[in-house]
Each structure stands twice: as C-alpha cells, then as structure tokens.
C-alpha positions as CSV (number, residue, x, y, z in Angstrom):
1,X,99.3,80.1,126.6
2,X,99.7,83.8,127.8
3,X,96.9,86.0,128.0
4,X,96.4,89.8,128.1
5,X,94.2,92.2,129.2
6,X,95.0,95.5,128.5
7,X,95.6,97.6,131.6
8,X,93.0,100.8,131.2
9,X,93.2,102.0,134.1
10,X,96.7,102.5,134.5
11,X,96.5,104.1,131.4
12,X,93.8,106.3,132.2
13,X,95.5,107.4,135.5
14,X,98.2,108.6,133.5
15,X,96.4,110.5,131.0
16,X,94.0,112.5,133.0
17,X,95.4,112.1,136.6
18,X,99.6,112.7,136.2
19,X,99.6,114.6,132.7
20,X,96.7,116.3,132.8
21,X,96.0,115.9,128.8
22,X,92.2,116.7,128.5
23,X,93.0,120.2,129.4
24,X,96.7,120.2,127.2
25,X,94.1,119.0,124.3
26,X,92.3,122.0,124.9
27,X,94.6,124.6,125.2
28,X,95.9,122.9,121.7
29,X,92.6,123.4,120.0
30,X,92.1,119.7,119.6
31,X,88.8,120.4,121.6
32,X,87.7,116.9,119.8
33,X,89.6,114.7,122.7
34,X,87.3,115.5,125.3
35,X,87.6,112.4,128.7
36,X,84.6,110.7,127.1
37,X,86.2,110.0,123.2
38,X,89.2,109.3,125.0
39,X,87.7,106.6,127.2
40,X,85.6,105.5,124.2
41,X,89.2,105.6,122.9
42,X,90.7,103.1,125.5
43,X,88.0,100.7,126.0
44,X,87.7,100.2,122.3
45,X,91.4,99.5,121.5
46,X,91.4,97.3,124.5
47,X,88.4,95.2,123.2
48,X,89.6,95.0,119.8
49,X,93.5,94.0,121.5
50,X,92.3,91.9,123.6
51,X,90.1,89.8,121.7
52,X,90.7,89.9,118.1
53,X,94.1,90.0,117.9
54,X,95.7,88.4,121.2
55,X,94.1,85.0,120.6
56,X,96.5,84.8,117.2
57,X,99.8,85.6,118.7
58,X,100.4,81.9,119.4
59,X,98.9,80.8,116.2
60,X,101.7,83.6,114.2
61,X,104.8,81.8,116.7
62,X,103.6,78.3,115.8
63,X,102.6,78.9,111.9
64,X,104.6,82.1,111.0
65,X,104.5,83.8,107.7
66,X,105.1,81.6,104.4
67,X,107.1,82.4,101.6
68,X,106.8,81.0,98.2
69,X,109.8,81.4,96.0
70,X,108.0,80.6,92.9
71,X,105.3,83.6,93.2
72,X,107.6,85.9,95.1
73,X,104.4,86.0,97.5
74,X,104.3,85.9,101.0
75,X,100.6,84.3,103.1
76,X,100.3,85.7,106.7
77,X,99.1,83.1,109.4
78,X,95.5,82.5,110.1
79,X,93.2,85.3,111.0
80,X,95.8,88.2,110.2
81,X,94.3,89.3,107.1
82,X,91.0,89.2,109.2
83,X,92.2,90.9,111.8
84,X,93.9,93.6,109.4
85,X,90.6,94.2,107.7
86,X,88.8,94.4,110.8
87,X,91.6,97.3,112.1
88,X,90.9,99.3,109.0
89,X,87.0,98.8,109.2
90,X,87.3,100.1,112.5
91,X,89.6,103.1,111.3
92,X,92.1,102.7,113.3
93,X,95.1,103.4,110.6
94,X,93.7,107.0,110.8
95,X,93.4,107.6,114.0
96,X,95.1,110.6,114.7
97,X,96.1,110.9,111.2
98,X,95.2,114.9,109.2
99,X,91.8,114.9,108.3
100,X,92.4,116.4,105.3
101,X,93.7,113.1,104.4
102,X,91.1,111.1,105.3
103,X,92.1,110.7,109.1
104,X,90.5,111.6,112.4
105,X,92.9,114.3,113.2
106,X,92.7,113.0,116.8
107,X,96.0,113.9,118.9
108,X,99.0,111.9,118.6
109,X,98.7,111.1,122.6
110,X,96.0,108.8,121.7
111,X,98.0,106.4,119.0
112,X,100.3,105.8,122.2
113,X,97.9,103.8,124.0
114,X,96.5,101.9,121.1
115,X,100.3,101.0,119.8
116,X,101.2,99.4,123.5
117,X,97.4,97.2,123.5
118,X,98.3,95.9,120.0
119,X,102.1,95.4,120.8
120,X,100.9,93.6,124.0
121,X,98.7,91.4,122.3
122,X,100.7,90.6,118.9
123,X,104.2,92.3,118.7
124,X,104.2,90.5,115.1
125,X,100.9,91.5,113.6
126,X,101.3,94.9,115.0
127,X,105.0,95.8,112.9
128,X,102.4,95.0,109.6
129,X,100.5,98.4,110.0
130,X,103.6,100.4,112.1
131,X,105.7,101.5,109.5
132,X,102.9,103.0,107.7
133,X,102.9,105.7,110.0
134,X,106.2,106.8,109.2
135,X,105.6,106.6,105.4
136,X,103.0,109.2,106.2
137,X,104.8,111.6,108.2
138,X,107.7,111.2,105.7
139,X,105.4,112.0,102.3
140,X,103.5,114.7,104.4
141,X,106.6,116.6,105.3
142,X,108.8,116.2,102.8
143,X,106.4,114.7,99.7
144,X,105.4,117.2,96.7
145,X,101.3,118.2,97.0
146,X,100.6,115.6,94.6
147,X,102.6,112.6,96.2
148,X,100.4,113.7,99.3
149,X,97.4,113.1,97.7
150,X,98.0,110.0,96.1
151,X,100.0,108.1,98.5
152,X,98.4,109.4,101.8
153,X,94.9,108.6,101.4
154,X,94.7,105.2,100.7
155,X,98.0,104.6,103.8
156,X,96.1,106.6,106.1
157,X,92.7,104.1,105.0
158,X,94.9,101.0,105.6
159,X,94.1,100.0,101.7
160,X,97.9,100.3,101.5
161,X,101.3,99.4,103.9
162,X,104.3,101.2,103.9
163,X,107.9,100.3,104.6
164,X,111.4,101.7,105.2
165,X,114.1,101.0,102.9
166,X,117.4,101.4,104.6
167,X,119.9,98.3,105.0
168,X,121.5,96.7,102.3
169,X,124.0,93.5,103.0
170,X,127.1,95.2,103.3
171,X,125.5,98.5,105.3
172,X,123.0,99.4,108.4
173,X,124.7,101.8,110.6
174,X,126.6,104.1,108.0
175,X,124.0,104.4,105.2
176,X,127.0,106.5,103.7
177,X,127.8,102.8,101.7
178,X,125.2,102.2,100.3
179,X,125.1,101.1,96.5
180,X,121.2,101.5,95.4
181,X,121.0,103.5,92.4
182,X,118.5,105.6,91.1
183,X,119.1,106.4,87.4
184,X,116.4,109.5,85.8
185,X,113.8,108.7,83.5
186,X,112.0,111.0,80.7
187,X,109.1,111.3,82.5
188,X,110.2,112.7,85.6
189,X,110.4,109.4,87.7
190,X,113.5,107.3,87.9
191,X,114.6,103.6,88.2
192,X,115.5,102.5,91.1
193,X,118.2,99.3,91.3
194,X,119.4,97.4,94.3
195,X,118.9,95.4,97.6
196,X,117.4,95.9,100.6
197,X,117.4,93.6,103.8
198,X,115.3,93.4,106.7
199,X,112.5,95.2,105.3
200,X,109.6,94.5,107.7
201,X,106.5,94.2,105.6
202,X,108.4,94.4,102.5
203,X,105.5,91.6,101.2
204,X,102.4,90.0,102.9
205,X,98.7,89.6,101.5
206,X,97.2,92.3,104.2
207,X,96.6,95.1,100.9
208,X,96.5,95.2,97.3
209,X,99.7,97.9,97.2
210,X,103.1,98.2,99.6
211,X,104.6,101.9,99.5
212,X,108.1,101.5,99.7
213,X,110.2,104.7,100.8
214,X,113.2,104.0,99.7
215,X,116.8,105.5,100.0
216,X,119.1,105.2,97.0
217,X,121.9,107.5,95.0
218,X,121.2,109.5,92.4
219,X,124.3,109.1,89.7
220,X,125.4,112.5,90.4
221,X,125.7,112.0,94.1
222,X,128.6,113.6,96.5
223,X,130.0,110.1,98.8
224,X,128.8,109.2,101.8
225,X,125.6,110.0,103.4
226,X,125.4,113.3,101.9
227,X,124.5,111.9,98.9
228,X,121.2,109.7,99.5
229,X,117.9,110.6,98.1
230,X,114.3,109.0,99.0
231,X,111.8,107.5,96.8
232,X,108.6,106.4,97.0
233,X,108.5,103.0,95.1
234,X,105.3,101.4,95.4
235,X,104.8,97.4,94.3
236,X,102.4,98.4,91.8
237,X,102.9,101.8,90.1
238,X,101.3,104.7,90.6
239,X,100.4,107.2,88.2
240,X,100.4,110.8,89.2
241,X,96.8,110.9,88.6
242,X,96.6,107.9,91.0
243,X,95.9,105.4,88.4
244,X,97.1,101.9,89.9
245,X,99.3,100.3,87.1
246,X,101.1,97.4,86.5
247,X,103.9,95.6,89.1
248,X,106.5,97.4,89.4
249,X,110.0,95.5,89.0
250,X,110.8,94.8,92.1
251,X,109.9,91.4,94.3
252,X,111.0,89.7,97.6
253,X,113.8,87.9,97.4
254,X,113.3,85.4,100.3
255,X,112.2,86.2,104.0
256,X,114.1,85.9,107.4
257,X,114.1,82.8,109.3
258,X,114.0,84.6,113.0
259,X,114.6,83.8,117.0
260,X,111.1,85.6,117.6
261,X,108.5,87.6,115.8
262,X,108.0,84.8,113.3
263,X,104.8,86.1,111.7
264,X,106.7,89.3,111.2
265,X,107.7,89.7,107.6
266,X,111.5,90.7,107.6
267,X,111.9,90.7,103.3
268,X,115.3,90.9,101.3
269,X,114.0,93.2,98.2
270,X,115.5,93.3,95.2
271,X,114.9,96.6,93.1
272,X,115.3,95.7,89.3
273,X,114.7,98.5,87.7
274,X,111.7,99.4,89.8
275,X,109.6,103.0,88.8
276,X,110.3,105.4,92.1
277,X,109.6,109.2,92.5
278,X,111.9,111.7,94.4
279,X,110.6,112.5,97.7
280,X,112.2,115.7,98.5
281,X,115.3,117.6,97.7
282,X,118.1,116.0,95.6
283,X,121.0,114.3,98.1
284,X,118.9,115.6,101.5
285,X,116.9,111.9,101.9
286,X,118.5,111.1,105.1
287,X,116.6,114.5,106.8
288,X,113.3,112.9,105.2
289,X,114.1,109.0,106.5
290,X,114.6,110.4,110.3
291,X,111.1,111.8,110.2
292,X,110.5,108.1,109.6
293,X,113.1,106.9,112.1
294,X,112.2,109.2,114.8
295,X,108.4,108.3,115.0
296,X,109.4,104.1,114.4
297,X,112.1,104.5,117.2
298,X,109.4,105.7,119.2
299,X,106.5,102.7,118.5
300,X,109.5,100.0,119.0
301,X,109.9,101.8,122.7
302,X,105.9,100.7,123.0
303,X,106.8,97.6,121.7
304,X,108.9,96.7,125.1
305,X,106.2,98.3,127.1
306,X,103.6,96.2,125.8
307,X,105.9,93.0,125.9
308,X,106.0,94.1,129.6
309,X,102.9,94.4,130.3
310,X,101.7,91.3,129.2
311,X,104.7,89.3,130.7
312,X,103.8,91.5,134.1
313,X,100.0,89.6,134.0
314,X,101.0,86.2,133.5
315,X,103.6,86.0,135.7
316,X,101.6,88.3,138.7
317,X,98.2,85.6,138.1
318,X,101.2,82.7,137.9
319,X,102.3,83.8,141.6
320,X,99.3,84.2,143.2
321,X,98.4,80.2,142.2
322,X,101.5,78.3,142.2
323,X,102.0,76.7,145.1
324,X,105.2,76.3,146.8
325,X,106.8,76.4,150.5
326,X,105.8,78.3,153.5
327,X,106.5,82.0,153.8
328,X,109.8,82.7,155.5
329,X,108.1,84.4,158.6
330,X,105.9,82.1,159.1
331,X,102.4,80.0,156.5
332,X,100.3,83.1,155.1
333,X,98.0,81.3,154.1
334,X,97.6,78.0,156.3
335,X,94.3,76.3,155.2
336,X,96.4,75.7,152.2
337,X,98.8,73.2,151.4
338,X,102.0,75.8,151.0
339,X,102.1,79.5,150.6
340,X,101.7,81.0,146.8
341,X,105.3,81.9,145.5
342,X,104.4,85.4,145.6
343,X,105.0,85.9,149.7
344,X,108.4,84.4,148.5
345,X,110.8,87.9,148.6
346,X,112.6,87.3,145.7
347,X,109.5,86.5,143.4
348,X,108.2,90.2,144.7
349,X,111.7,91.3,143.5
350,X,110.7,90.6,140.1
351,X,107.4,91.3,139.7
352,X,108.0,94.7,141.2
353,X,110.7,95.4,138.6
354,X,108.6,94.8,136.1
355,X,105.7,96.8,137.8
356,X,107.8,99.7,138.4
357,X,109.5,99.7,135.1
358,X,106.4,99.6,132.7
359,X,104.5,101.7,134.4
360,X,107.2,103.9,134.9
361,X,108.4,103.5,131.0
362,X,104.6,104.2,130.0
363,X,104.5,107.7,131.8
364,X,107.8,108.5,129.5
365,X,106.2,107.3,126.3
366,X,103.1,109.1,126.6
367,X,104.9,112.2,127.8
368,X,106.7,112.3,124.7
369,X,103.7,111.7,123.1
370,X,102.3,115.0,124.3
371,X,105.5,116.9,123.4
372,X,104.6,115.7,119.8
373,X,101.4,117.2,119.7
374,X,102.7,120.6,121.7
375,X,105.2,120.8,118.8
376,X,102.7,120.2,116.1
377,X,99.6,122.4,117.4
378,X,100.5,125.1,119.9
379,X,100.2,128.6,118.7
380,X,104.1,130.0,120.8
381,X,106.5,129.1,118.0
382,X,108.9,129.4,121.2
383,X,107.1,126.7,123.0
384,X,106.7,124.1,119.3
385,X,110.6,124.4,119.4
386,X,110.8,123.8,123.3
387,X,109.0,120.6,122.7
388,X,110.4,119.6,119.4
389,X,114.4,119.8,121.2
390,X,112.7,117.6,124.3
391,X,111.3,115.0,122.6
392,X,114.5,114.6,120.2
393,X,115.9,114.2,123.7
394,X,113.8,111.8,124.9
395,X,113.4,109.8,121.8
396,X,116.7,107.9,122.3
397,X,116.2,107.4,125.9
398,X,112.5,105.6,125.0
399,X,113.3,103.7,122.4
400,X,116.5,102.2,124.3
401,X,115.8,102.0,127.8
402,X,111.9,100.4,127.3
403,X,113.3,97.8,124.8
404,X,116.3,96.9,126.7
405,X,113.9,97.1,129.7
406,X,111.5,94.7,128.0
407,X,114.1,92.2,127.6
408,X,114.6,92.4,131.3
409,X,111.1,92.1,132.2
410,X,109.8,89.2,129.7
411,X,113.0,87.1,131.4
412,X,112.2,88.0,135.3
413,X,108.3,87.3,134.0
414,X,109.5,83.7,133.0
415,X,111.7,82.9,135.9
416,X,109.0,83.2,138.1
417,X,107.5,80.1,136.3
418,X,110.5,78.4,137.1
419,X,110.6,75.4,134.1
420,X,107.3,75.8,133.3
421,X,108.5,78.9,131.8
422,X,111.1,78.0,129.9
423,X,108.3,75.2,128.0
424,X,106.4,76.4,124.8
425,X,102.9,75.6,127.3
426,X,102.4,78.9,128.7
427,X,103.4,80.9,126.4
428,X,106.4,82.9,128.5
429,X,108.9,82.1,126.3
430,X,107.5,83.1,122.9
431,X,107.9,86.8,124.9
432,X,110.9,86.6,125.6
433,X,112.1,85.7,122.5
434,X,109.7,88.5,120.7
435,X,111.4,90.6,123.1
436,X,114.9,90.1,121.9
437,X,114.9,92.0,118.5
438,X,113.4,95.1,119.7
439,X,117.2,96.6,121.0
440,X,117.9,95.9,117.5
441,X,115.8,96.7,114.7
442,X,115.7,100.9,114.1
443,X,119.0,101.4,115.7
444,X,120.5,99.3,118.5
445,X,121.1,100.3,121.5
446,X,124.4,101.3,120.8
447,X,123.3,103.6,118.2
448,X,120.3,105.5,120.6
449,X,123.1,105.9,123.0
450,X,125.9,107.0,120.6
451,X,122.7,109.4,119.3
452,X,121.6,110.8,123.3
453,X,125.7,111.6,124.2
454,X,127.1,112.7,120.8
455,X,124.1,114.8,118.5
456,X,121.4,115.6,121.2
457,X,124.2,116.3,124.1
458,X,127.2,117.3,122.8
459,X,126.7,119.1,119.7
460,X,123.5,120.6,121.2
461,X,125.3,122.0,124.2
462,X,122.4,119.2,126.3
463,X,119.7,121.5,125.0
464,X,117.4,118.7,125.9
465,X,118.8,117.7,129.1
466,X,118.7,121.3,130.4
467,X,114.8,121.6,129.6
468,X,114.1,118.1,131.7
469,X,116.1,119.5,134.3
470,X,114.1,122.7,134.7
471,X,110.9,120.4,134.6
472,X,112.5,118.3,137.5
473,X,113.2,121.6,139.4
474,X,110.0,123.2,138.5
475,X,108.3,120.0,140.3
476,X,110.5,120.4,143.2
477,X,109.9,123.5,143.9
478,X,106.5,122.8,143.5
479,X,106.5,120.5,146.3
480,X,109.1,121.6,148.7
481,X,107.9,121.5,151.9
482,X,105.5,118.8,151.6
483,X,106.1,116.2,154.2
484,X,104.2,113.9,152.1
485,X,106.9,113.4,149.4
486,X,110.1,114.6,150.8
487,X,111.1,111.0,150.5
488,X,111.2,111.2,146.6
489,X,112.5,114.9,146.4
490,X,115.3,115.0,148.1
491,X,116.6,111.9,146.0
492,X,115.3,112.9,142.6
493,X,116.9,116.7,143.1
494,X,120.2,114.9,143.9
495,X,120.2,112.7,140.9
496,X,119.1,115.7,139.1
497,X,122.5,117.2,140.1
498,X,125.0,114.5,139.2
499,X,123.1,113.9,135.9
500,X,124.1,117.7,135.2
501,X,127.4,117.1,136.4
502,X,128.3,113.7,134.6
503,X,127.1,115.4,131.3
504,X,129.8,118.2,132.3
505,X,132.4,116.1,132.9
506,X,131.7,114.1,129.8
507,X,132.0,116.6,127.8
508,X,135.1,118.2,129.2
509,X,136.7,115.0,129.1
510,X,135.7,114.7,124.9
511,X,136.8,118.1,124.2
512,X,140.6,116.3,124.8
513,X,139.8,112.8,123.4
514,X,136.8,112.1,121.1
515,X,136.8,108.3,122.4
516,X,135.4,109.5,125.4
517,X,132.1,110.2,124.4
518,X,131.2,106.6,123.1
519,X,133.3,105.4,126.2
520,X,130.3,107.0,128.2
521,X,127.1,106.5,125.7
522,X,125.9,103.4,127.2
523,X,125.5,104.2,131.0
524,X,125.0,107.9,129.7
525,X,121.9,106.9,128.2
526,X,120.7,104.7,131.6
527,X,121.5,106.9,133.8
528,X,119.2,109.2,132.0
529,X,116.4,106.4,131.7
530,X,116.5,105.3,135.5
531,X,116.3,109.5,136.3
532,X,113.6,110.2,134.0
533,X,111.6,107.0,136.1
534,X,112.2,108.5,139.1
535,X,110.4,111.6,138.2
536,X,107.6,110.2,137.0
537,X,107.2,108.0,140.0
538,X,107.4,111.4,142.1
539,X,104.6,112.6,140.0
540,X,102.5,109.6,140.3
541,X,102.9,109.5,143.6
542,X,101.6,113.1,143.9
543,X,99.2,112.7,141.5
544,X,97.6,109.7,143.1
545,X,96.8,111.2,146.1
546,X,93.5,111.6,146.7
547,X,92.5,109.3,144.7
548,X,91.0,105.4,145.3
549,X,93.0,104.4,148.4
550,X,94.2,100.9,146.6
551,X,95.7,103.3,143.5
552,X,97.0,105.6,145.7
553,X,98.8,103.0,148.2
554,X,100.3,101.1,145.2
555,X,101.7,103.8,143.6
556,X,103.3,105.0,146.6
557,X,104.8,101.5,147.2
558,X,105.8,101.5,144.0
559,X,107.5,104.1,144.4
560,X,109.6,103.2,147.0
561,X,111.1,100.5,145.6
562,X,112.0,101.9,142.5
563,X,113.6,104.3,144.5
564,X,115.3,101.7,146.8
565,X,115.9,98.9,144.5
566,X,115.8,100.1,141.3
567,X,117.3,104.1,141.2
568,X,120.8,102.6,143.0
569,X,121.8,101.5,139.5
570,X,122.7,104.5,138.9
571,X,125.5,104.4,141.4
572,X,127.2,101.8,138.7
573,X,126.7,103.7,135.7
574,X,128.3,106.6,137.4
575,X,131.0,104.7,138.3
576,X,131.5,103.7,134.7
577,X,131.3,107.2,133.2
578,X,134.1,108.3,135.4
579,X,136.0,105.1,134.3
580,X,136.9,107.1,131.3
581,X,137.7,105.4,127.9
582,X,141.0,104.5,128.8
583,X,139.7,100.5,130.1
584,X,137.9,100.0,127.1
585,X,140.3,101.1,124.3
586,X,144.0,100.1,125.9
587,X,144.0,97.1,124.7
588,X,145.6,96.1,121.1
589,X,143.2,94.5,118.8
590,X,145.5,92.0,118.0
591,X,145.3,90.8,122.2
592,X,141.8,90.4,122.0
593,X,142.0,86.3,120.9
C-alpha cells in the first residue's frame, strides 16, 4: 500500500525561509508562535499523521463507513474513533482556535500545515473533524453571546462535530430553491423541516453531539436567496443553559455509496420537526454560511495538496526501484540489470509536475493563510482590509487550481507505476479516486471560477488582482538587477502584464455581453493559478539561496521547469479568453444530440 511521510522540511522552508512568518507573528502580537512551538508544531502533527492515522487509510477504502437503517446510526471503520480521541487528547481541534473558548489561540498559519499531514495521510478521516472549523467561525461571527458559549466550547474540545447544511435534491448551486422550512416556536427557537444531501459527517460514532448549521426559510421569507436563514440544529438539543437534552427529530436517512473517500460519511438528513435556533439576522443566512464556505473551500485546496504529496512519494521511491531499460544516452547505472525508470525523460516529466505543482500550491495555501491572520490581528484597519480583499482573491484560485491540480498529480503519480498502478496493491489508485471529489464538493470548479471572474473581478473593479500585482512588482523591483534571477523576472513581469491585460479585455468585452464573463472563468481562473506559481517559485528561488546547497539547487531546478514546462500553459488559456463566448454559445441547444 502507499505510504507517507510528511514533508517537514519543505514546510519549514516555507514558513521561516520564503514567508518569513516568525517575525509576521510577531509584529501581530501572537508572540506565542516563536520557531521552536512551531517546529514542536510540525514534528508533532507529522508523528501523529504519519503514524496514527496513515496506517488506516487503506483499512477506511477497503471497510468504509456502515450504515444501519434500523438505528439510523452510522459505525466508522476500525481505529477512527481511536484515532479521533487520540486528535482531541492531543488538542489538536483547538489549535489555533480563541482561547477564550477553550483553544490555543495559536495563528491560523499553523492549522495549514496540520490540515495537508492529515489530508495526506487520510483525506476520509480528516473531512470528520474539518467542518467543525467552519461551524466555529460561523457561531463566533455571527452566533448570539450565549450560542458562543454553548456551542463553541465543546466544538473547539472535539467533544462535538459540526456540519454544513446546504443542498437539498432538487438544489446545490442556487440555494435560492430551496424548500427547508423553519416555522417559530414559543420559546424562541423554531422547527426546522426538510432534506439535506451530501452532508459530510451528518452521522458517525466519533462524539456524543453533531452541530448542524443549517440553512432553511423562515415562513415570512422574500424568494430566492434573499430569504435564507441559519440555524444551529444540534442531534441532541441544547438548552440555553447548555443542558444536553433529548434527540432532536432529525436522523440520517441513508448514506452515499461513493467513487472514493469511502470512510467519509456523505448523509441524506431529514429534518422532521427538528428544535433549531437562529444564528444571526432574519433572511441574511447566506453572509453567515460563506464564513463557513470560505474557510471549507480553503481546507479542500489542502486536501489536493496533501493528495499530492503523498502520490509525489510513492511514485518518486517507485522510480528510483523499478527497473526497466537502459537510459536513452547511454546505462546510468551499469552494474545493474537496467536503468531505474526515473533516468527515463518522460517519468521526470511527471514527477516534476507534481513536484513543482505541490510545492508550488503549498507556498499559495500558506500565504493565504498568513493573510487570515493579518486580517484578524493587525492593529492598521487599512492593512485588515488589504488582506481580507486578497485572500477573497485567492480563495477561489486555491481551492480550484490545488484540487484540480491534485487530480492531475494522483494520475501522473500512478502512471509511472505503469499497471501496477492501476491494481488495488499499492495503493495508487485509492488516490486517485479520493482525488476525484475534491473539484466538486464546496463549489466545483465551475463555481470558484464563475466566483474569481464575476464577484471578486468584475464587480470589485479586480481589487484583489490589483493588490497581487503590486506584490509581483514590489518583488521585481526588489530584484532587478540581480543576475542571479533575471531568468524568472523577466518572465513573471511579463505574465504579470497580460494577466492585467486579459482582465481588461474581459471586462470590456462583458460590459457589451454578459456571456462573456463565464465564457472566460475557467482559463481566467488558471491563468491566475499558473501566475501566482510562478511567483512563488521566484521567491523560493531567492529565498533558497544561501541556504543547504541540495535545497538550494532543487529549488532552482524546480524552478526552471515550471517555468519552461509548466508556465507555457498559459499561452492556451490566453488563447481561449480571446476566443470570446461566441464558440461556446452559437450553437442551438436543440443541435447538441
């Protein structure tokens, strides 16, 4: 089967060597996350990844989660609850959860790297406690003082789960349709009544509660999505006292039989009735769900990452044993009976995709990591809002472009098995599989590109954009006259350019036909990805300098093929934009058979 080891000191380079963040932490106040807690940090989550919970990601594939229809109950595989409990012992739901809460109030920056570990080692077990982490920053946002303080203690412990309530059967995208009700009661709460599908977590025996946020319509509700409220609908009631009470009236339905992620719980739940409590303003529940959204989108980005990662060392340790052929120029290794497959060209081809792409992917994660914690802790309310626009920028970009990305990499990982990828043995195909839903699940790809061109382009007159182009520049300038990486500037400043220009045109074009702004969404939002790599392999490149010659040497080689083999795709996605909408939409409907 696959194994994993989680990659420390690639983390650790980009931490303290390319972003810098001991002294960001500082200049924060969160003097707490000196280098030594956040080493402690790393090697910690690492152990606990790469021991505890990577030995049952196999065992969750082969067994998967159990429903029983006459309880309504779900059983997890073997060794999740185990695992679970040993997460919470280790208290590791509250990592950089408020303290006043219960958590460790250590920056968000730090969740990042424990997210990827645990999506590397099970994507499956790891959706259990994810979710949970929206359901806080949901209830502490938007909750009333007293849903805070019953609700986010025992979340932030781990004694409870939280989910996301969105999709019903006849509704994802446009929430506007859909038909939960919530009716008042007497005492202030009210009774909530419909489906839900794909609920991930909806039901399991990890905890003894399951906080469901929950989006339904009051009976005085405006249509569409103007009118959706959010509850909090826990399985067993909660008083306002925090008094557990009886089950609420609401149950899982059944659970999804699924391509991948099989000891994932994805729950239809049926609300009959069930006691909720507003969270929020009347009709605004959307604005408190995207606080959810917005930090989930972000973890399912990690989830591609760390499904990269681990695909990456399999199929690099594969490479370096199998044994086939002679090197094209000649036997590299002739006391041998053939050459490993990776002097092959094309096997490089692969692995340095993947290389490039994850490491380039993990930069951009925990960038917009830091831009959390900038907009949460730094003292310039100028500076919170410069960050806050960024990362909204960004978020779309991530969750899209590492998923999609991951799909990409768990498939070149398995090719260079050849068949003994495509057999259950090693374990290559299980990732690739895994891989498949993360495009999907918390908007598709469609959606985080329709969301990058249309609300954080368009209608923000590329607020964002603008901002990562003045970091771009800033660097440039920063290096210009440096022999030593003229190679990446040159390239990166001139993407920089058409990046601005493309938006322009864009957006000249949709001021005459709406159409044309989901015409271009799609390569809009990888063109962005691929630019946002290249400047982080510019500034890895510079940052590596100096440093251990093998880091150093890597990361400029790196480097130079992303630039040379993987940037170039850009080329296409240009060419695309410029297409206009007019290919896509000539055709009749009716022709399309």
């Amino acid at each position: 089967m696959s194994s994993y080891t989680a990659p420390v000191a690639d983390i650790r380079f980009a931490l303290h060597d390319v972003l810098g963040v001991e002294a960001l932490f500082q200049r924060l106040g969160l003097s707490e996350a000196t280098a030594d807690i956040i080493d402690a940090v790393l090697e910690e989550a690492a152990r606990f990844s790469g021991t505890v919970l990577a030995p049952l990601n196999s065992v969750g594939d082969e067994i998967g989660s159990v429903f029983d229809k006459s309880t309504a109950a779900v059983t997890t595989p073997p060794g999740f609850k185990q695992a679970y409990d040993q997460f919470v012992e280790g208290g590791w739901t509250g990592l950089t959860a408020a303290p006043e809460f219960g958590g460790q109030g250590l920056p968000h920056t730090l969740g990042v790297p424990l997210n990827e570990m645990v999506n590397a080692a099970n994507l499956a077990w790891g959706n259990f406690p994810l979710l949970s982490h929206g359901a806080v920053e949901a209830l502490k946002h938007h909750g009333e003082a007293w849903q805070q303080e019953v609700f986010l203690k025992p979340l932030i412990e781990g004694r409870w789960t939280g989910t996301m309530c969105l999709t019903e059967p006849h509704c994802g995208t446009d929430l506007g349709l859909l038909k939960t009700r919530a009716e008042p009661n007497a005492d202030g709460s009210y009774s909530i009544t419909g489906t839900k599908i794909f609920i991930t977590a909806g039901e399991h025996d990890l905890t003894d509660n399951i906080v469901h946020l929950v989006l339904a319509k009051l009976p005085d509700a405006p249509p569409g999505p103007k009118g959706i409220s959010l509850f909090v609908t826990p399985k067993f009631k909660v008083a306002r006292d925090g008094t557990v009470g009886e089950r609420n009236a609401l149950a899982c339905g059944s659970i999804e039989h699924k391509m991948g992620i099989k000891a994932s719980v994805t729950c239809v739940m049926n609300f009959d009735g069930a006691q909720g409590y507003l969270v929020g303003q009347p009709h605004k529940g959307l604005q408190a769900m995207f606080t959810m959204m917005n930090t989930a989108r972000l973890g399912v980005g990690l989830q591609g990452i760390g499904l990269s990662e681990r695909a990456y060392q399999n199929a690099l340790r594969y490479s370096r044993e199998r044994l086939q052929s002679r090197s094209l120029s000649g036997a590299k290794f002739p006391d041998k009976p053939a050459d490993p497959i990776i002097v092959q060209p094309d096997v490089r081809r692969m692995l340095l995709t993947i290389k490039s792409l994850t490491e380039g992917s993990r930069l951009l994660a925990l960038h917009a990591a830091t831009l959390i914690d900038v907009a949460h802790h730094a003292q310039d309310p100028a500076e919170r809002e410069r960050a806050d626009t960024l990362v909204s920028f960004l978020t779309p970009i991530s969750k899209a472009c590492q998923t999609e990305w991951g799909i990409e990499n768990t498939y070149h990982a398995l090719q260079c098995f050849g068949g003994h990828g495509y057999i259950h043995e090693h374990g290559m195909e299980q990732l690739a599989r895994d891989a498949r839903i993360t495009t999907l699940y918390e908007g598709t790809t469609g959606i985080q590109a329709l969301d990058l061109m249309g609300r954080k382009t368009a209608a923000s007159q590329a607020a964002g954009l603008k901002l990562f182009l003045a970091e771009i520049e800033a660097f440039a300038r920063e290096h210009e006259g440096d022999a030593d990486l003229a190679e990446f500037i040159k390239p990166l400043r001139d993407q920089a350019s058409e990046w601005a220009m493309l938006t322009r045109e864009v957006l000249e074009r949709a001021a005459r036909d709406p159409e044309e702004i989901g015409a271009a969404s799609y390569d809009y939002l990888f063109y962005s990805g691929y630019v946002v790599l290249a400047y982080w392999w510019a500034r890895s490149v510079a940052a590596a300098r100096g440093k251990d010659t093998n880091l150093a040497t890597a990361k400029r080689e790196t480097a130079r093929f992303y630039y040379a083999r993987i940037l170039p795709r850009t080329m296409a996605h240009a060419a695309h934009i410029r297409s206009g909408a007019k290919a896509l939409m000539a055709l009749d409907e009716a022709l399309f058979g």
